[in-house]
MARLO-845359 format. One record per residue (C-alpha): residue number from 1; residue in one letter; x, y, z. Coordinates in pm, whole numbers, plus 50000, padded with zeros to 5 digits. Each point is the difference from the previous one (the first is absolute). Last residue first. Layout:
BEGIN
<domar NUM,"A",<X,Y,Z>>
...
% end
This chain:
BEGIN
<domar 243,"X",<47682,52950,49653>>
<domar 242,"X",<49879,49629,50109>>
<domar 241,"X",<50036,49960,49619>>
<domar 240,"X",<50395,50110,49994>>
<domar 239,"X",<50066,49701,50178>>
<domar 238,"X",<49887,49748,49727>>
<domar 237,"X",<50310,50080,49809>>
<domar 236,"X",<50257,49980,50286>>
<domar 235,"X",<49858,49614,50082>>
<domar 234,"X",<49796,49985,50287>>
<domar 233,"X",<50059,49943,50395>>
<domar 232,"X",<49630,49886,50145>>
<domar 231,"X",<49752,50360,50049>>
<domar 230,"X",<49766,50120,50280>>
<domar 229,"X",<49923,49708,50183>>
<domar 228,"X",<50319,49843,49899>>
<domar 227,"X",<50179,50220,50178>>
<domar 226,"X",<50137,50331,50113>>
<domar 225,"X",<49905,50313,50175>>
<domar 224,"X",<50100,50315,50123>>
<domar 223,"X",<50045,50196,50347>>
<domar 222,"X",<49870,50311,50113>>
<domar 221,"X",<49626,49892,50039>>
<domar 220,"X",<50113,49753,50268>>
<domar 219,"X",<49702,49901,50220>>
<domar 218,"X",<49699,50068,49758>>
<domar 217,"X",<50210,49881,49657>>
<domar 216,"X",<50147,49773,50148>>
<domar 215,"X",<49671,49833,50151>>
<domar 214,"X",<49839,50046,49640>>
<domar 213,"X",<50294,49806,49819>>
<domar 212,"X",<50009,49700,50246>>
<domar 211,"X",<49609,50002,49956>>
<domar 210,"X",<49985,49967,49643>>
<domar 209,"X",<50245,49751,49962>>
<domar 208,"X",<50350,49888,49912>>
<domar 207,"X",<50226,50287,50106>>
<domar 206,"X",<50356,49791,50094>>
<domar 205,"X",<50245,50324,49986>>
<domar 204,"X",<49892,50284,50237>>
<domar 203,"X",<50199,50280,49919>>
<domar 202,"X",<50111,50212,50315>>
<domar 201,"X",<50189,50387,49911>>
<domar 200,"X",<50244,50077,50231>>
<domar 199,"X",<50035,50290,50264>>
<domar 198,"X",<49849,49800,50294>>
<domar 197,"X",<49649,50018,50137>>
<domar 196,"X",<49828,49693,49755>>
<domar 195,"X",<50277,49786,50158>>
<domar 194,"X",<49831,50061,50351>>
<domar 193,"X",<49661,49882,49884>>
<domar 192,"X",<50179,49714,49819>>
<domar 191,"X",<50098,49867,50298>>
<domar 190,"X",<49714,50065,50219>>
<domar 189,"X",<49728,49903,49792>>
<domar 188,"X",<49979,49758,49705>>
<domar 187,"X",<49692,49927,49982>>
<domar 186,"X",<49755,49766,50183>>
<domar 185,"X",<49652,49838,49882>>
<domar 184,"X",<50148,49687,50067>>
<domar 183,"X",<50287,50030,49741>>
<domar 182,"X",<49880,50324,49795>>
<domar 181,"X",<50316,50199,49948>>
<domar 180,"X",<50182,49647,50060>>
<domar 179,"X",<50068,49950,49688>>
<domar 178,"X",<50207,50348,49963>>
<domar 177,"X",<50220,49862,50264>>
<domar 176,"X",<50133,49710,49768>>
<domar 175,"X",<49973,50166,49681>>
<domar 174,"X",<50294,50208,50148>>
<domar 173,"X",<49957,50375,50073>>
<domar 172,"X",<50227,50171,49771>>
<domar 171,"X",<50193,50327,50192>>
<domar 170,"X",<50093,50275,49762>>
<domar 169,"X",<50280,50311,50051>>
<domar 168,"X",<50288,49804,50171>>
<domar 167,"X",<50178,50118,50318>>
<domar 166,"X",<50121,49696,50143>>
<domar 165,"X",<50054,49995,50356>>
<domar 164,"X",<49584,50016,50073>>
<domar 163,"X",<49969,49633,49817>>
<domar 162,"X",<50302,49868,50216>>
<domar 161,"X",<49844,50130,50305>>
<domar 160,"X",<49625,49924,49916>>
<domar 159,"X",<50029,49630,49899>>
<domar 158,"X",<50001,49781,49714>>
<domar 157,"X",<50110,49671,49925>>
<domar 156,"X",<49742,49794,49837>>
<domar 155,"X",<49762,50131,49800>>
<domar 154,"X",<49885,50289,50158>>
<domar 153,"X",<50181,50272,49755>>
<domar 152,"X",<50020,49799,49675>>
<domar 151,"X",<50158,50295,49818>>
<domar 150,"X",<50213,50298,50146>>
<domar 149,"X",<49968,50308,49770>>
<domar 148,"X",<50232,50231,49850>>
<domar 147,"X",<49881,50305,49789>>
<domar 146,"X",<50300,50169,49820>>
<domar 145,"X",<50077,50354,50063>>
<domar 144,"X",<50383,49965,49990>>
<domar 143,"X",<49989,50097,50381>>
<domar 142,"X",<49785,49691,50005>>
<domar 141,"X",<50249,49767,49846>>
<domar 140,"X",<50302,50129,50251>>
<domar 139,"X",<49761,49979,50311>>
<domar 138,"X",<49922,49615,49837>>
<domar 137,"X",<50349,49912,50021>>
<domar 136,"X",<50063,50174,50313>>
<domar 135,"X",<49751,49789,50186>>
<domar 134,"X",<50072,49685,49794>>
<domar 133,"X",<50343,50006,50146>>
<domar 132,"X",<49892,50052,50359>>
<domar 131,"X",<49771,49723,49949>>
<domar 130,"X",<50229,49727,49871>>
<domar 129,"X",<49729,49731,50025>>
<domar 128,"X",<49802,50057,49740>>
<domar 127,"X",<49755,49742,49781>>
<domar 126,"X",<49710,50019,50202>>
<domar 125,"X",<49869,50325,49927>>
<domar 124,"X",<50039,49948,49610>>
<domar 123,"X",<50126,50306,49864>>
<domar 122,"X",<49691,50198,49761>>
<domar 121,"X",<50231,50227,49757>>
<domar 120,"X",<49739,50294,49882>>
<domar 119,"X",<50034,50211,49719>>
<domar 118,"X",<49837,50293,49852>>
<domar 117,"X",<50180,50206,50314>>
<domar 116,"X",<50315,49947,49800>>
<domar 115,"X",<49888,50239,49747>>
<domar 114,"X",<49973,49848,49635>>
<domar 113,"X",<50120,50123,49683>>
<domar 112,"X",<50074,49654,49838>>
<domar 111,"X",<50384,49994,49950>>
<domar 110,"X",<50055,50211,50353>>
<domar 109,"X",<49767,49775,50196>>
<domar 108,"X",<50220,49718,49828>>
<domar 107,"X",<50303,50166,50088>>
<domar 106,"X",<49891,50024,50349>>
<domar 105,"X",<49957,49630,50032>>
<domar 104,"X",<50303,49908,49837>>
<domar 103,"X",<50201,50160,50225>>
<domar 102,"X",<49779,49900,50292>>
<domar 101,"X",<50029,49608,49908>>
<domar 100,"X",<50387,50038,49919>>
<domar 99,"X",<50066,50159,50370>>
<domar 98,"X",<49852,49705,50170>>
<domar 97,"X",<49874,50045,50362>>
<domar 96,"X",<49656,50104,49874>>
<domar 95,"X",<49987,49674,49826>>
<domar 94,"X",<50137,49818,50338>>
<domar 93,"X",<49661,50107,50110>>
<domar 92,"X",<49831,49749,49748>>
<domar 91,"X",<49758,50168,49727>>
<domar 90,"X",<49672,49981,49909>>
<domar 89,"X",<49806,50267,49749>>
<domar 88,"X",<49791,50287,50032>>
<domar 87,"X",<49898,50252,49715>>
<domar 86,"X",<49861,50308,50101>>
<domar 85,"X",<49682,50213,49831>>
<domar 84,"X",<50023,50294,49883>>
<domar 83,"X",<49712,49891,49736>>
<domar 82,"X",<50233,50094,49698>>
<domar 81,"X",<50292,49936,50188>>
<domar 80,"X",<49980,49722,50086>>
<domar 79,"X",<49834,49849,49705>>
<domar 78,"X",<50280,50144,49784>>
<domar 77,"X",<50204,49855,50211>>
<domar 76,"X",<49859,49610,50064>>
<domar 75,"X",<50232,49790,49728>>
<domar 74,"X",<50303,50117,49975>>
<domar 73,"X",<49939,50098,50425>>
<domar 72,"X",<49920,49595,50047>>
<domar 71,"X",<50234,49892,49775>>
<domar 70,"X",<50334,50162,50119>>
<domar 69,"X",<49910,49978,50387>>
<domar 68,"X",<49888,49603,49887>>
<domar 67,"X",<50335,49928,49893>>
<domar 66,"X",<50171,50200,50243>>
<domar 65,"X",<49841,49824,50274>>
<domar 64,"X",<50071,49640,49825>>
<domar 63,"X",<50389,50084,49958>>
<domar 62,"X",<50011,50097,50376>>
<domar 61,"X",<49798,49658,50140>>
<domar 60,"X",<50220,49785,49761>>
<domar 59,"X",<50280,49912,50254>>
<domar 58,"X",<49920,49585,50007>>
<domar 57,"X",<49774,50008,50289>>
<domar 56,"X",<49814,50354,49963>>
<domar 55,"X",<49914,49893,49654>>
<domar 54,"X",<49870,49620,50078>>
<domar 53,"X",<49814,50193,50287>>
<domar 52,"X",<49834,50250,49733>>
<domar 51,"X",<49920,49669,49755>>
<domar 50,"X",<49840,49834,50288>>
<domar 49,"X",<49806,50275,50150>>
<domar 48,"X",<49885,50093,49659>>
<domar 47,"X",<49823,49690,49962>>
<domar 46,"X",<50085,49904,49677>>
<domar 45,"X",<49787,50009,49657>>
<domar 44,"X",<50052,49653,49827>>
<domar 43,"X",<50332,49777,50109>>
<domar 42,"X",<50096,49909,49678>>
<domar 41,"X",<49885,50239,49758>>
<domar 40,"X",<50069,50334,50273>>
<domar 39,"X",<49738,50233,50066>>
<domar 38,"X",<50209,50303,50210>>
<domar 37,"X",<49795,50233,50192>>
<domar 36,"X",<50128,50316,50153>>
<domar 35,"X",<49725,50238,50188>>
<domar 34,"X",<50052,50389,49941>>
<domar 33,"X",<49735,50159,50257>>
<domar 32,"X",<49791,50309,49847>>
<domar 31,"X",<49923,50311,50128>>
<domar 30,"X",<49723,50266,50126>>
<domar 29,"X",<49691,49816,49845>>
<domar 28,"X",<49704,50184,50123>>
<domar 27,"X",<49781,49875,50236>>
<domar 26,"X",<49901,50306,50173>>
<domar 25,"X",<50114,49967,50347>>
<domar 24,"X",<50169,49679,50017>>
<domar 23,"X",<50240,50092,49676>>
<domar 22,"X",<50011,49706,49828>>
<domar 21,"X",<50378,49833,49906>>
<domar 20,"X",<49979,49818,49653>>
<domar 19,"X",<50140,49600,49961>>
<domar 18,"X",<50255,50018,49704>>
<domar 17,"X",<50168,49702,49813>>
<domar 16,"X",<50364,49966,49875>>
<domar 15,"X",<50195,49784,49802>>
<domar 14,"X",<50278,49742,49974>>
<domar 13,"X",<50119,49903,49666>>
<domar 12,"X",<50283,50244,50005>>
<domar 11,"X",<50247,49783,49861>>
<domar 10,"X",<50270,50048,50323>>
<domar 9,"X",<49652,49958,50199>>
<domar 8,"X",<49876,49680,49816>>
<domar 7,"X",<50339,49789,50032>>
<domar 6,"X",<50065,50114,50348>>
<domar 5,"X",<49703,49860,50051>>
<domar 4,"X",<50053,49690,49756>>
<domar 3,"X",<50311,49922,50183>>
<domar 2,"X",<49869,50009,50345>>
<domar 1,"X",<49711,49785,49921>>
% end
């Protein structure tokens, strides 16, 4: 499998979908979430948990980011910036640790005309462990302008102190703890409560019904929204007809 990855990425065979962020107050798309896929002949389409720990494994994970930086913003500009909206797309924290991911980053922003508050780099919450390191990696992103988010918050690992050390712009709020928006007849409370009073902006990943959307939207009017209630990750083309 390892061969036919590295096969597919070097050949550019891998591509992108894009699930839309909603505004929570008025519903409006307010950016879109670059998803890689790769459909291989042998295998079929892979779990991208398996093909993104294959990556991190064998010293792919920086090639793959760059590869779906450089598509995602080829493809997703003119959207951008027609409907200001921001792009978002996942990344590792040693990515923010690597000085040939931000050069390249910036020169694409420069190549395509786009601000570096267009783009968001979602770090996966459980991933760090270097914290004062990731600290002054994400400072240095943010004084850029860029957007940084941690993703998966509430899946496994998280807690207040490490969360309140890092001084990121977006929170997401794991599928897991949006389910439980209306686990016997309870919400989130407390925890979220008190997230929903810091300087960051919450997206609640995991929207899958009616009533998850309509107790965000009540509790949490500030935040945004994602899921398959509202929209599944598309194909660029079919994007532009949520517009």
């Amino acid at each position: 499998m390892l061969f036919r990855f590295k096969q597919a990425l070097n050949d550019g065979k891998l591509f992108l979908e894009y699930q839309p962020v909603y505004a929570s107050a008025t519903g409006n798309i307010v950016g879109v979430e670059a998803l890689l896929r790769w459909r291989d002949a042998r295998f079929g389409n892979v779990c991208p948990e398996t093909f993104i720990a294959l990556a991190v494994a064998n010293d792919l994970i920086e090639s793959v980011s760059l590869f779906v930086l450089k598509k995602a913003v080829s493809e997703m500009a003119a959207w951008v910036k027609q409907h200001a909206l921001y792009l978002s797309v996942n990344i590792l924290p040693a990515d923010l640790a690597s000085t040939r991911f931000r050069s390249k980053l910036l020169a694409l922003l420069e190549q395509y005309e786009l601000p570096p508050a267009a783009i968001m780099l979602e770090i996966v919450e459980a991933e760090y462990q270097d914290l004062i390191a990731l600290r002054q990696n994400v400072d240095a992103f943010r004084k850029l302008g860029f957007r940084i988010a941690l993703d998966d918050f509430g899946k496994g690992c998280s807690n207040f102190e490490r969360l309140l050390g890092v001084p990121v712009s977006d929170l997401k709020i794991d599928k897991c703890l949006t389910d439980t928006l209306l686990s016997s007849g309870r919400n989130l409370g407390g925890i979220i409560d008190c997230l929903y009073q810091l300087p960051m902006r919450l997206v609640f990943e995991g929207i899958e019904n009616q009533q998850q959307a309509a107790l965000v939207e009540e509790r949490y009017p500030r935040s945004s929204m994602q899921g398959w209630y509202f929209s599944r990750a598309l194909p660029m083309e079919r994007i532009a007809m949520q517009m």
